[in-house]
N, C-alpha and C positions, 0 to 999 in steps of 0.2 A: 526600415524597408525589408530588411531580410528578416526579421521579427514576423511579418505581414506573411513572408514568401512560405517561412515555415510552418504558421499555421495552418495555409492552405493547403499544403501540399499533406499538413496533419487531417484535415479534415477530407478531401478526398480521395487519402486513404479509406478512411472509415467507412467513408461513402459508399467504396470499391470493398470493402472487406468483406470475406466469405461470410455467411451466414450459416450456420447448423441449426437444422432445427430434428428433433428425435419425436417418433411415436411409438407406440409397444412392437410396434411390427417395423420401423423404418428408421433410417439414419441417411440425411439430405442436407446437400451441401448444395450455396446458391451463390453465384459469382455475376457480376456485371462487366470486371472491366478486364473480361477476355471475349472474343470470338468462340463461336463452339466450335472451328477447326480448330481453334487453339487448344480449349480445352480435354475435346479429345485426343489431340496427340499428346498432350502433358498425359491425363491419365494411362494411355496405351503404353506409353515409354518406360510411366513410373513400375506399372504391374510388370511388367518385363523387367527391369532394375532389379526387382524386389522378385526374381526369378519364377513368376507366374506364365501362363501358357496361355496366351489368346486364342480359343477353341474358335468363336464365333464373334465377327457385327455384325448386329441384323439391324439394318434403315426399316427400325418402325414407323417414322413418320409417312415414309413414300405406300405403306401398306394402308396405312391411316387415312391418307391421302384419296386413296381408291375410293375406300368405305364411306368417305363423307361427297364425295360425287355419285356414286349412286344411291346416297339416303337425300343428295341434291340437300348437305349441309355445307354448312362453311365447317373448311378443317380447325381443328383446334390445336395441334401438332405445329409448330416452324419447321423443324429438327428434332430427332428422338435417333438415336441409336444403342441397342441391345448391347452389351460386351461379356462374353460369356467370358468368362477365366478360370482356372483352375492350378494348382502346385501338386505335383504325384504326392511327393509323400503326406501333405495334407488330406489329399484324396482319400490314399490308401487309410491313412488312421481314422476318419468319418465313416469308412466303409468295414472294418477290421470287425467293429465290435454291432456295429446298425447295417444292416444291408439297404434301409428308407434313406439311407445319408445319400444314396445315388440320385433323390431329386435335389439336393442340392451339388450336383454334380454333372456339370460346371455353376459355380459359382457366378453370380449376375450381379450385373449396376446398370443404371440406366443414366444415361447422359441426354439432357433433354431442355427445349427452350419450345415452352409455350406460344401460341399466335400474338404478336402484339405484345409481346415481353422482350424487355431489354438485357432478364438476365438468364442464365443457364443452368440449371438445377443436374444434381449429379445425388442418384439414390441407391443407395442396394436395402434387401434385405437382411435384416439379422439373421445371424445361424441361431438355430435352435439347441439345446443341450442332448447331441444323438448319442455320446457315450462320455465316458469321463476321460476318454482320451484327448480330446476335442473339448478344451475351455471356450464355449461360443463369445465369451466375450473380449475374450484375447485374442480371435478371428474377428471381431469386427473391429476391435483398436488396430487390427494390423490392415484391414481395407480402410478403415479413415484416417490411418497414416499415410496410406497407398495416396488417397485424394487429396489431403490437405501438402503433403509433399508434392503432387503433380500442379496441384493450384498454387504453390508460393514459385 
């Protein structure tokens, strides 16, 4: 019986387990078996922990929302919320040697749950290589450690 009890609870882990999926431009994390309050405050807490500066949320869905009542659609949006973030001295070293490093500045992820989806998608974009000061990919290990730390 407890043979039985562990494999289920092995299997609905999995079931629950984040998912990554990467495109040339994006890095997306999909979770089911939290709430999007939940998940938004795990990430909000985590980027704070990890001494980041919450500039902005912006409720993209409620703007979303507008836009498909006067095109008189069904919204496609549940929940969508912007989180703009940023770390000075990261700032300053993207901007030191590239003055273009200020569109990525603040730094964004979008935390988001489809109409009629059970789970929660969580994306930013990759940084781009703006100077050699700035490893873009040691910036994006450190935002999907930001995520996969706030999701476990």
């Amino acid at each position: 019986m407890q043979i039985i009890c562990l494999i289920c609870l092995f299997f609905a882990e999995v079931l629950y387990a984040e998912i990554r999926t990467e495109t040339p431009n994006t890095i997306s994390y999909s979770v089911s078996n939290m709430s999007f309050e939940e998940v938004q405050l795990r990430i909000s807490n985590e980027l704070q922990v990890n001494a980041f500066n919450i500039v902005h949320e912006i409720n993209i869905a409620k703007s979303l929302e507008a836009v498909s009542k006067s095109l008189d659609k069904p919204p496609l949006i549940e929940k969508a919320i912007s989180i703009g973030f940023c770390k000075p001295s990261v700032s300053y070293k993207m901007l030191e040697k590239n003055i273009d490093a200020l569109l990525y500045c603040p730094l964004k992820l979008l935390i988001f749950q489809a109409k009629d989806s059970p789970s929660i998608s969580i994306s930013f974009l990759k940084a781009p290589q703006l100077n050699e000061q700035i490893d873009p990919k040691k910036l994006d290990e450190t935002i999907e450690n930001i995520i996969t730390s706030g999701l476990d």
